[in-house]
TORDRENPA-384977 format. One record per residue (C-alpha): y, x, z negated; residue number from 1. Coordinates in Angstrom, 1 decimal. Last residue first. Layout:
N
<pt <Y,X,Z>,NUM>
...
***
This chain:
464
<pt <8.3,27.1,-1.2>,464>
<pt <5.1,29.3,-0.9>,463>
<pt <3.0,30.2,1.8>,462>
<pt <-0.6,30.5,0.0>,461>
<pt <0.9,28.2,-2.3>,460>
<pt <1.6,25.5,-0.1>,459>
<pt <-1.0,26.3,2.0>,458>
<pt <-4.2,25.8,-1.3>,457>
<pt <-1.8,22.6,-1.8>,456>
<pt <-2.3,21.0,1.2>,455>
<pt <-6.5,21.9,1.7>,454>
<pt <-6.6,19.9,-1.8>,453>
<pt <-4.6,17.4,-0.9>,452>
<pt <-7.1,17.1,1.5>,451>
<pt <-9.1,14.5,-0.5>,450>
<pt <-11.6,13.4,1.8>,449>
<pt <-11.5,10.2,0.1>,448>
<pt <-8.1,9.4,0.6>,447>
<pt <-8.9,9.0,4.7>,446>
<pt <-7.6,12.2,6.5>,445>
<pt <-4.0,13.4,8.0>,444>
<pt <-2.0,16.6,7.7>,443>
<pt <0.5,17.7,10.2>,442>
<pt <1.4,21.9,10.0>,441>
<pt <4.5,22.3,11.9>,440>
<pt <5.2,26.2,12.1>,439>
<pt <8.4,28.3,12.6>,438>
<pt <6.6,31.5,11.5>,437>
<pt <3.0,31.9,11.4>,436>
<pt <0.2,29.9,10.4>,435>
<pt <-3.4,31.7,11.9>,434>
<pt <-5.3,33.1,9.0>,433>
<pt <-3.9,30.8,6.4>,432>
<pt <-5.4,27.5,8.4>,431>
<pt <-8.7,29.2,8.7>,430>
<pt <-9.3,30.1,5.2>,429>
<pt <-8.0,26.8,4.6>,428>
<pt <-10.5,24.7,7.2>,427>
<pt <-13.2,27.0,5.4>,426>
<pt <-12.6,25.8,2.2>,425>
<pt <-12.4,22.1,3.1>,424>
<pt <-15.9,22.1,3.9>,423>
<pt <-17.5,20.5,7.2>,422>
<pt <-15.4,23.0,9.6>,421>
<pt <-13.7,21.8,13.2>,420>
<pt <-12.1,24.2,15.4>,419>
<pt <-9.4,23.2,18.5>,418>
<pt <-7.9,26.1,20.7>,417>
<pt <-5.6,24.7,23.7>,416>
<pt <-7.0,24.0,26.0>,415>
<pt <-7.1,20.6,26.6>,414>
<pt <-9.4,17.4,28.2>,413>
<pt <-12.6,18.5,26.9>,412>
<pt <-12.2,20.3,23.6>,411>
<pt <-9.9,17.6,22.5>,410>
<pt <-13.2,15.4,22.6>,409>
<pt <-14.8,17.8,20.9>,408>
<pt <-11.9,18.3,17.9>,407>
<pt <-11.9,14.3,17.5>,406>
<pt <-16.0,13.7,17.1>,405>
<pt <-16.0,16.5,14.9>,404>
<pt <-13.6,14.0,12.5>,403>
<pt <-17.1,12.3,12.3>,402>
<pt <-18.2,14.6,9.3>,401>
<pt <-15.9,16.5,7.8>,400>
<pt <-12.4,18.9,8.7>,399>
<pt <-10.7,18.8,12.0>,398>
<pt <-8.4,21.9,13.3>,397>
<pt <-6.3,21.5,16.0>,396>
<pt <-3.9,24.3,17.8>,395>
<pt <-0.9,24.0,20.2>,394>
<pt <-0.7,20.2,20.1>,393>
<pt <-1.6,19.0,23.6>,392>
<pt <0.2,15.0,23.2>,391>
<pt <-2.3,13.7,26.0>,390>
<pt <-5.1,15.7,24.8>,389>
<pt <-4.8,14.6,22.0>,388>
<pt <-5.1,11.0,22.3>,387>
<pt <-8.7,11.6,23.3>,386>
<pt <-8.9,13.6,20.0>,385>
<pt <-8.0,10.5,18.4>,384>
<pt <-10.5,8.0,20.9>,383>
<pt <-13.6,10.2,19.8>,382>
<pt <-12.9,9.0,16.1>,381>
<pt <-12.2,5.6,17.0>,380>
<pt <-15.9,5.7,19.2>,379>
<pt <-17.9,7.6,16.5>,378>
<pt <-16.5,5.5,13.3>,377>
<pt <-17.0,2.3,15.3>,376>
<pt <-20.4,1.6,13.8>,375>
<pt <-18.9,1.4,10.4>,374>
<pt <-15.2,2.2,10.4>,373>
<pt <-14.9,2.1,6.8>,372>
<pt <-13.7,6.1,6.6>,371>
<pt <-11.3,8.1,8.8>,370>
<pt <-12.6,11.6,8.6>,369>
<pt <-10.0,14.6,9.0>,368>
<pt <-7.1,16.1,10.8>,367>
<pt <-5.4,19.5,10.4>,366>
<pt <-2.7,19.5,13.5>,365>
<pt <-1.4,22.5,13.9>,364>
<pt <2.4,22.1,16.0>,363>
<pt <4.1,25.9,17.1>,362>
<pt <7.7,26.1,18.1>,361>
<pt <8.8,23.2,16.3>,360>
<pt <10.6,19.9,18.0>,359>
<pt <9.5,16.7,16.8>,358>
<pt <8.3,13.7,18.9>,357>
<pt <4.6,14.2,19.2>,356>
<pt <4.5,14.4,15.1>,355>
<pt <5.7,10.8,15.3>,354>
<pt <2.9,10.2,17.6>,353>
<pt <0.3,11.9,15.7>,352>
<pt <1.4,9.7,13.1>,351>
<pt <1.3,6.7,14.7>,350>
<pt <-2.3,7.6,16.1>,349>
<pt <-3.7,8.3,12.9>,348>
<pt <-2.5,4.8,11.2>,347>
<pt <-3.8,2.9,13.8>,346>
<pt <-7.2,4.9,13.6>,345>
<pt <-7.3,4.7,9.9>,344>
<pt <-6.1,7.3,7.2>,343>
<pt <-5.2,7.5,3.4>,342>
<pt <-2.6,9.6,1.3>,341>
<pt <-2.7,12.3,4.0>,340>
<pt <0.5,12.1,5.6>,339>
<pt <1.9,15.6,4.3>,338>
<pt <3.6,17.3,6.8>,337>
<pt <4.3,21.3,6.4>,336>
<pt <7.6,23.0,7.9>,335>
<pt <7.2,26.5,8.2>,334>
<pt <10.5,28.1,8.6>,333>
<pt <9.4,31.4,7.1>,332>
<pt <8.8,29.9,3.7>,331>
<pt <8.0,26.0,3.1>,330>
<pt <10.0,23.5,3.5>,329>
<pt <8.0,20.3,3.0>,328>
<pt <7.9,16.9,5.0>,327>
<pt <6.0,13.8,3.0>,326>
<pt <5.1,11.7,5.9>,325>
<pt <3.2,9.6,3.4>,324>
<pt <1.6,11.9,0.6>,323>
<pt <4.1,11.3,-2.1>,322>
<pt <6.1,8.0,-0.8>,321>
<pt <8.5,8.1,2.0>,320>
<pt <12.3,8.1,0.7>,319>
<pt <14.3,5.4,1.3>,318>
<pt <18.0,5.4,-0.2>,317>
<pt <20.0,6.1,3.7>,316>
<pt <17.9,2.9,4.3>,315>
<pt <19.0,0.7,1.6>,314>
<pt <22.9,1.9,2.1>,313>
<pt <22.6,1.0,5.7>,312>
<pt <21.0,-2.2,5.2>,311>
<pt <23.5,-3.1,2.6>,310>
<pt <26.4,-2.5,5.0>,309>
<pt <24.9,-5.2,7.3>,308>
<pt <25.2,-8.0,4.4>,307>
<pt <22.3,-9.5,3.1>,306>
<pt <21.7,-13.1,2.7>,305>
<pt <18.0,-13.7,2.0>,304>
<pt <17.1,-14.6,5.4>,303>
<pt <18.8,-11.1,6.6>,302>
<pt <17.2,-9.2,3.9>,301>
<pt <13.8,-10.2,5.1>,300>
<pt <14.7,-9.7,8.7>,299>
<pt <16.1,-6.2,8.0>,298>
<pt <12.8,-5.0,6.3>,297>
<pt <11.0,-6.3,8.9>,296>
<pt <13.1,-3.9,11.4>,295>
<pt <13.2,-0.5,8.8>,294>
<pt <9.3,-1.0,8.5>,293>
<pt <9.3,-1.2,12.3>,292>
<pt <11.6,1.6,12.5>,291>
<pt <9.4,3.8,10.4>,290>
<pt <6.3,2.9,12.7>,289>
<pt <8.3,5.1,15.0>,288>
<pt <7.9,8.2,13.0>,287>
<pt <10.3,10.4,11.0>,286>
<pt <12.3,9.5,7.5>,285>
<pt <15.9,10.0,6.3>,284>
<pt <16.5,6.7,8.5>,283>
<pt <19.8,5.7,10.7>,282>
<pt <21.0,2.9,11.9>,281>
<pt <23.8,2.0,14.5>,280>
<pt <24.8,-1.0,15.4>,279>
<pt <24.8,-2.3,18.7>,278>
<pt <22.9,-6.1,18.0>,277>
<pt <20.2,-3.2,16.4>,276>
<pt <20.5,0.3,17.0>,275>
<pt <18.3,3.5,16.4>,274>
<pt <18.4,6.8,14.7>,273>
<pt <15.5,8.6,13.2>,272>
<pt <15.6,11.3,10.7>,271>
<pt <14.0,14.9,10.0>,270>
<pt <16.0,16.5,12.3>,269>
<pt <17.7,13.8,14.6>,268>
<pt <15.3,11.9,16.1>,267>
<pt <16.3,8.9,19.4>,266>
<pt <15.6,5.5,19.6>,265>
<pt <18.4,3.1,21.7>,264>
<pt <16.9,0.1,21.0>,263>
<pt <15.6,-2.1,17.5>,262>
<pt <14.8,-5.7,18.6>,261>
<pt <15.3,-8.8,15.8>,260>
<pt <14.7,-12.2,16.9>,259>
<pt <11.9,-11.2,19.2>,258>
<pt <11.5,-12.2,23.1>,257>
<pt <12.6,-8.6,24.3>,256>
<pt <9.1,-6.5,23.3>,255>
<pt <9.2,-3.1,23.1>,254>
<pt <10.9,-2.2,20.1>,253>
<pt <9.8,-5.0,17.5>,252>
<pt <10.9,-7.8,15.1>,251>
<pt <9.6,-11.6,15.0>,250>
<pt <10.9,-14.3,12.7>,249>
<pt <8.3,-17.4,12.2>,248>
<pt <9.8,-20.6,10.1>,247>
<pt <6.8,-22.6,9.2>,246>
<pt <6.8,-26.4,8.1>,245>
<pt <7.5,-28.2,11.4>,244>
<pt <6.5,-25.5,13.5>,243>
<pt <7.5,-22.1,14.4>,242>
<pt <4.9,-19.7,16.8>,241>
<pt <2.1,-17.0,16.4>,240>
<pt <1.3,-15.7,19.8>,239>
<pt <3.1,-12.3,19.1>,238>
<pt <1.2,-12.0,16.0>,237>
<pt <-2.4,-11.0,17.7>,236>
<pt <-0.8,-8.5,20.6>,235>
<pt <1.7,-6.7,18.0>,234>
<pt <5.3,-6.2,19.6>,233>
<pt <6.4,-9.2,17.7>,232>
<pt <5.4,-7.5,13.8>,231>
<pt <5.7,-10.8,12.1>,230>
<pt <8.2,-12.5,9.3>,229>
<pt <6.3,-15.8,8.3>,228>
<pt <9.4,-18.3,6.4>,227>
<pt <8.3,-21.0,4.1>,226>
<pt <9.0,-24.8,5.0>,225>
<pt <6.3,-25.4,1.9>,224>
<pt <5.7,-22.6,0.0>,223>
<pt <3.1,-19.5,1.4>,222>
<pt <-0.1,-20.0,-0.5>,221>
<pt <-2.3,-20.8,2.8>,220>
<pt <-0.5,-18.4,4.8>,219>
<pt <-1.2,-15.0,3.7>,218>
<pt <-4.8,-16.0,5.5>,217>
<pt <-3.5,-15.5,8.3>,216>
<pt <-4.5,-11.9,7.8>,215>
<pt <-8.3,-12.6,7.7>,214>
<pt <-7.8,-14.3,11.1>,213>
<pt <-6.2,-11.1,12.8>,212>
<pt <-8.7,-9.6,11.1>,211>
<pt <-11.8,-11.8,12.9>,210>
<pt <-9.6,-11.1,16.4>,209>
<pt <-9.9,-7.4,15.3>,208>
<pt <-13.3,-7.4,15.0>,207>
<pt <-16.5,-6.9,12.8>,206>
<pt <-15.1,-7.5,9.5>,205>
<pt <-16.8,-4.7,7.7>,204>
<pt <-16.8,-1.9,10.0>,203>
<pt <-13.2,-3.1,11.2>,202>
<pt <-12.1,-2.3,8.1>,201>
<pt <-8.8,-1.3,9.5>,200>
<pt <-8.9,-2.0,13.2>,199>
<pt <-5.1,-3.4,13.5>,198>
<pt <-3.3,-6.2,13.4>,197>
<pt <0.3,-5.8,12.5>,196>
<pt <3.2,-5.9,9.8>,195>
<pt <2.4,-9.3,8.5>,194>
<pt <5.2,-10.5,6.0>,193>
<pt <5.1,-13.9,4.1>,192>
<pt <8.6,-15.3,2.9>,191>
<pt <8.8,-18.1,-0.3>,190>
<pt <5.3,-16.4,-1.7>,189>
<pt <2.7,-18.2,-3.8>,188>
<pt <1.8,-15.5,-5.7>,187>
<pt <-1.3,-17.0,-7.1>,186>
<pt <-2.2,-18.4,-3.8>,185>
<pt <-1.5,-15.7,-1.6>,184>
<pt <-3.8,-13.4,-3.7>,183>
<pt <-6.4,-15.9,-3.1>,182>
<pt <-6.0,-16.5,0.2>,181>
<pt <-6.0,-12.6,0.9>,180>
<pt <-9.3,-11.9,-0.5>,179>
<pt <-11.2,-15.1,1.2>,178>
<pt <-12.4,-12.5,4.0>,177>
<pt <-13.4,-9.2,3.6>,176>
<pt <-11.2,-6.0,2.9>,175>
<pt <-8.1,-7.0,2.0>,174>
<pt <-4.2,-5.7,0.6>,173>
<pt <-1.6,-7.9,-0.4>,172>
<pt <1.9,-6.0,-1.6>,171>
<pt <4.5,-7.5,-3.5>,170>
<pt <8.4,-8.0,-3.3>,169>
<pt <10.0,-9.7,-6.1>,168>
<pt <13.5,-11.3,-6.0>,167>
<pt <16.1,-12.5,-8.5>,166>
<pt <14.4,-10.9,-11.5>,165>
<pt <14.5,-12.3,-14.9>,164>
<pt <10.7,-12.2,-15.7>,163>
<pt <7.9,-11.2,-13.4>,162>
<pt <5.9,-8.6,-14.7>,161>
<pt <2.3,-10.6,-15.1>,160>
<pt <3.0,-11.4,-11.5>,159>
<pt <2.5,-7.9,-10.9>,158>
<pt <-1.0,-7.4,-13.3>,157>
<pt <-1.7,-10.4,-11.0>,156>
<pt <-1.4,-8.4,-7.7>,155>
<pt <-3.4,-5.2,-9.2>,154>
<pt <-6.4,-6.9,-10.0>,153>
<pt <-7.4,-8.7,-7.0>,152>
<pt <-5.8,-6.5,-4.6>,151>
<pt <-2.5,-4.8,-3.9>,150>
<pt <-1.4,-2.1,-6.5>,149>
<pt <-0.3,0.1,-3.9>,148>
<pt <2.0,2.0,-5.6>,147>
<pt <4.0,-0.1,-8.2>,146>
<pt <4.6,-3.9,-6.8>,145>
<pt <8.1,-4.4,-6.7>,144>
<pt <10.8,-6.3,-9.1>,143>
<pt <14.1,-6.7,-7.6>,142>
<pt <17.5,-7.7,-9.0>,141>
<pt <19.1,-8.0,-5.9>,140>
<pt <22.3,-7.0,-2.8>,139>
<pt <21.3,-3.1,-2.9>,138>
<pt <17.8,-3.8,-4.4>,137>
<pt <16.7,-5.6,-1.3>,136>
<pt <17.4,-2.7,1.1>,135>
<pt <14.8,-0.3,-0.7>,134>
<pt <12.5,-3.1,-2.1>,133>
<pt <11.9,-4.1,1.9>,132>
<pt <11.4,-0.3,2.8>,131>
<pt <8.7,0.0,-0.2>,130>
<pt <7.1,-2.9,0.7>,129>
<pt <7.2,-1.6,4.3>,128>
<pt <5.8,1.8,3.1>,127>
<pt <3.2,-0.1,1.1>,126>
<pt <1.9,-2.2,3.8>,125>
<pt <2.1,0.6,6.0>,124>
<pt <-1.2,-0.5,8.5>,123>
<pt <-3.7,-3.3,8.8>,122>
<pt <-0.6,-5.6,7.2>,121>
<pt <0.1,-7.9,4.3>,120>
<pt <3.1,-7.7,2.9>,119>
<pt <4.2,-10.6,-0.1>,118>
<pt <8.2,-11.8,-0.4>,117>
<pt <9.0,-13.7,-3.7>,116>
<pt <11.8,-15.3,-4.5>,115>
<pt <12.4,-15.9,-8.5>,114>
<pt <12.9,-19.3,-9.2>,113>
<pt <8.9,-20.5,-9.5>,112>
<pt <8.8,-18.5,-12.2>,111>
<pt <7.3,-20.9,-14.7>,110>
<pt <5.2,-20.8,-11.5>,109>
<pt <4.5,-17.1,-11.4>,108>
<pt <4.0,-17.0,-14.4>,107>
<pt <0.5,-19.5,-15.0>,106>
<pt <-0.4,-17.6,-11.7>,105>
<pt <-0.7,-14.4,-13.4>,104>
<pt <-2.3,-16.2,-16.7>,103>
<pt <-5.0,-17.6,-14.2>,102>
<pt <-5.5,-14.1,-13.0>,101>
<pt <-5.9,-12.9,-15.7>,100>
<pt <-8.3,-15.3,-17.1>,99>
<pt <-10.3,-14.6,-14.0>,98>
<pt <-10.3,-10.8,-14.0>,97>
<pt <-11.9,-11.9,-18.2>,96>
<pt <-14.7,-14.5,-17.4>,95>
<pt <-15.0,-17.4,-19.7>,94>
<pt <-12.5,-17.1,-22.3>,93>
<pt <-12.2,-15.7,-25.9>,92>
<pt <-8.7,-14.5,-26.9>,91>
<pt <-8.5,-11.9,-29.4>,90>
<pt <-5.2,-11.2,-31.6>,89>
<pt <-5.3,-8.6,-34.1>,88>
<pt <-3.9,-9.2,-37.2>,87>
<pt <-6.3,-7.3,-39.2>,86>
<pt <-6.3,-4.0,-37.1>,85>
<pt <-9.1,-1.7,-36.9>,84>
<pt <-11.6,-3.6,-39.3>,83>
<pt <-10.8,-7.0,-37.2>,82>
<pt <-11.6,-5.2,-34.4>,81>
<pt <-14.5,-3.7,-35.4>,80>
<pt <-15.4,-7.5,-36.7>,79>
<pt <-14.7,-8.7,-33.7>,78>
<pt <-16.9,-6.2,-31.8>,77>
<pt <-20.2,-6.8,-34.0>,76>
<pt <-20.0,-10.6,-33.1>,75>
<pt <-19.7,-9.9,-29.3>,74>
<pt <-22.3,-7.7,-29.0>,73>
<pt <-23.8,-8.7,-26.1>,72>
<pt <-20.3,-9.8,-24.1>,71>
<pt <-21.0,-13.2,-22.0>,70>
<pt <-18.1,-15.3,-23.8>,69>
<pt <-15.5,-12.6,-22.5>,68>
<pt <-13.2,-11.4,-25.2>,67>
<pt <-9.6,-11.0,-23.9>,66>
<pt <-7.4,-8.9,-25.8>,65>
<pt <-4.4,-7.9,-28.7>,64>
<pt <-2.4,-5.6,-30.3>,63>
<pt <-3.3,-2.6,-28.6>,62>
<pt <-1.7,0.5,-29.9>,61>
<pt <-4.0,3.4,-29.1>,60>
<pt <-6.1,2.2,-32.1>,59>
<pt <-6.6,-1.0,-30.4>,58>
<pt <-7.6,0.3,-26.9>,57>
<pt <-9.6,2.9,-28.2>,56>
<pt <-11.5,-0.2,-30.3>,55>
<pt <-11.6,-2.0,-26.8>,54>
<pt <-12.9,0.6,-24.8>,53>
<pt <-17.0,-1.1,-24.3>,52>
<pt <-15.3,-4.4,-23.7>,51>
<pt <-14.3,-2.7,-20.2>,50>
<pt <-17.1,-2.8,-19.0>,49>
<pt <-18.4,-0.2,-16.7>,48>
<pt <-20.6,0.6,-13.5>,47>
<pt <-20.5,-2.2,-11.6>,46>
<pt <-17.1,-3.9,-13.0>,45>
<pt <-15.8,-5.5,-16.5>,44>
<pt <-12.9,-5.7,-16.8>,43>
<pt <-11.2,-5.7,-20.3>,42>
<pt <-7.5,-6.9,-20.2>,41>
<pt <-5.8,-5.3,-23.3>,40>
<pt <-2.5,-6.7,-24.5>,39>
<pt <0.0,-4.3,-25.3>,38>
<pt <1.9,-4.0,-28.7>,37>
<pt <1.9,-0.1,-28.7>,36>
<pt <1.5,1.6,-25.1>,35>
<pt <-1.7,1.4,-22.9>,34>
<pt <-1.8,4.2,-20.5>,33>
<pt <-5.4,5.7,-20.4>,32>
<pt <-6.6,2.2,-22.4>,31>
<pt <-6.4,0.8,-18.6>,30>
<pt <-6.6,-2.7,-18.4>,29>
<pt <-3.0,-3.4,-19.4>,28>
<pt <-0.3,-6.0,-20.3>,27>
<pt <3.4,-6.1,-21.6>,26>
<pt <5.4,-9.1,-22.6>,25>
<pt <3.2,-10.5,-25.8>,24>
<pt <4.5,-12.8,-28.6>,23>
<pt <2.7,-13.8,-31.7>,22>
<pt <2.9,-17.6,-32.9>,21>
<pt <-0.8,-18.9,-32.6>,20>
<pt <-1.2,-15.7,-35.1>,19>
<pt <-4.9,-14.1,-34.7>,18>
<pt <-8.3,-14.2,-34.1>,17>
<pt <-10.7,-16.3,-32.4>,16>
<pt <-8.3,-18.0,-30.5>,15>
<pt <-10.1,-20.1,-27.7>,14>
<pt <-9.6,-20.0,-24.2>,13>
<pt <-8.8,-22.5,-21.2>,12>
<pt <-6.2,-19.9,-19.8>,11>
<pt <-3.0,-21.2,-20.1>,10>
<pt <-3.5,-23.1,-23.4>,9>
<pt <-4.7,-19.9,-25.2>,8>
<pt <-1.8,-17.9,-23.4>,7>
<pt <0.7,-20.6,-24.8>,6>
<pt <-0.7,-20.8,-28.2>,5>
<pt <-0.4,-16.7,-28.2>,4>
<pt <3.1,-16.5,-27.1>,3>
<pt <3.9,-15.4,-23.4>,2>
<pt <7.2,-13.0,-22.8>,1>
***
């Protein structure tokens, strides 16, 4: 809960409208889902600004808003305010993300009791935030980042939450460097997690070694004598070492020199087993990049106190997320996969993996574009359906552009029947022609090649 005075103060602004004395606990920048008494956050990007929605905002409920200086009509918006609501409350500052952010930060240190835990990761930052809140809650009051809210916007509209929890878990997501410093500064996290180093964004960063760097970055708001929880089977955060004022944990399967090994793997169904210090564990969820989640998870909870029996109630509770190794019974035994809520090569390959270890009398892989690759799109995209034909699933079908690149490679090194179609509409025409019985259909692409579309046209084609 912030009062107007103290939001003025926070931020360097000015009231230019308003009671000093009125209290806000709830804030947006979307006027799609602003409720009654919000306060309205208008950003201002490339190709909108959000000053333009601030009369919907108000009579949608809005009781309040930033006012950049910079706005044209600034003087004709006021009054429209004024005229919508009379005791509305409008801040003017400098540069509205960064008065949100500044009042994210403000929190976050009158919050300074609350633990906070932030992900960063090439690959499944959000299913390890979500793995982390899943144990956490059983021994905490936990407050999470909501989807993958993870960037410059998203992270303070987090910290804007925090209140009377004992723990808050958040995720941190990048694309360039500087972006991760400054999320790690605002939140100033007590444990920092990097799940690996991968090639995501790649195109833009150039290398792994430069992400690997970009990552580190988690560091520079991490509290003094914080704790860095690493993936130790990853060949970047293996090297990374204690000091003085860092406490490093490492988990991981392969490698024996961690703090926190997972052994004895085996699937069950539709879960995972596996041991740790000769406990057994088991997951409602497939894939081996599931135990790593499951592992960091552990090492959080451990440092915060948890007992053993709440890591087996957390991970009996986790779910994956709509569109992350989402399995669904369909008729005739047909068991359809849905991992296409976004894609890299990392990403691809771990989910082609899991999909390796399952039994079904027939696997289709559907596969499609992986975007912000750059000049590494051909190569990555070439070195999937070289994974292929390693793992020889009975029939692959690639949909877009470079996803071609996968199908031809397949073409060489299998023989299995492989077909590739630019339009979505074909890849479904072809998908209904040839599923049968006792199916695994595995779905994977980059978000923006939407193939939710392809997985709901066999959904109902096939029916629940």
């Amino acid at each position: 809960m912030f009062n107007v005075s103290e939001m003025v103060g926070a931020v360097g602004g000015k009231l230019v409208a308003g009671a000093e004395n009125k209290e806000f606990s709830n804030f947006s920048k979307d006027t799609r889902t602003i409720k009654n008494g919000d306060f309205y956050i208008p950003l201002i990007g490339e190709q909108f600004d959000g000053h333009d929605y601030i009369p919907d905002a108000i009579q949608k409920g809005a009781s309040g808003f930033f006012l950049s200086k910079k706005y044209a009509r600034r003087e004709e918006l006021i009054q429209e305010a004024m005229s919508l609501n009379s005791e509305i409350v409008i801040i003017e500052v400098d540069d509205t993300l960064l008065a949100l952010q500044t009042l994210a930060g403000y929190n976050r240190d009158r919050k300074s009791q609350v633990k906070l835990i932030a992900v960063t990761g090439s690959v499944g930052k959000t299913s390890t935030k979500e793995m982390i809140h899943s144990v956490l809650e059983k021994g905490f009051h936990i407050l999470k980042t909501e989807g993958n809210l993870n960037n410059e916007i998203g992270l303070p509209l987090t910290l804007l939450r925090l209140n009377d929890e004992e723990v808050c878990v958040v995720e941190m997501g990048m694309s360039s460097f500087g972006e991760i410093s400054l999320l790690s500064k605002l939140a100033k996290p007590d444990i920092a997690v990097i799940t690996n180093i991968g090639v995501a964004h790649i195109g833009i960063l150039g290398s792994r070694e430069n992400i690997f760097k970009a990552k580190q970055e988690i560091l520079n708001g991490l509290k003094e004598n914080g704790t860095l929880i690493v993936n130790g089977d990853d060949q970047f955060l293996k090297t990374l070492e204690s000091s003085d004022h860092l406490k490093v944990i490492k988990y991981g399967i392969e490698n024996t020199d961690v703090d926190i090994q997972a052994s004895d793997i085996s699937n069950e169904k539709s879960s995972t087993v596996f041991h740790v210090d000769h406990t057994k564990y088991r997951l409602n969820c497939i894939g081996r990049h599931n135990i790593y989640n499951a592992l960091c998870a552990m090492a959080v909870g451990r440092e915060l106190g948890l007992q053993e029996e709440q890591f087996v109630e957390g991970y009996s509770g986790y779910k994956n997320e709509n569109m992350r190794m989402q399995q669904v019974h369909l008729k005739k035994d047909i068991l359809l996969i849905n991992d296409a809520y976004n894609a890299n090569f990392d990403s691809m390959k771990a989910g082609i993996e899991a999909v390796d270890a399952l039994q079904a009398k027939r696997k289709i892989l559907v596969l499609g574009d992986m975007y912000e690759l750059g000049e590494y799109s051909v190569d990555h995209h070439r070195k999937i359906g070289e994974l292929l034909t390693g793992k020889n699933p009975d029939l692959l079908i690639t949909c877009g552009k470079d996803s071609i690149e996968i199908s031809n490679a397949m073409k060489k090194g299998s023989e299995n029947p492989a077909y590739h179609f630019e339009d979505k509409k074909d890849a479904i025409s072809k998908l209904k022609e040839i599923v049968s019985e006792g199916d695994l259909i595995y779905f994977k692409a980059s978000r923006g090649m939407k193939f939710e579309e392809i997985v709901n046209a066999i959904i109902e084609y096939i029916g629940k």
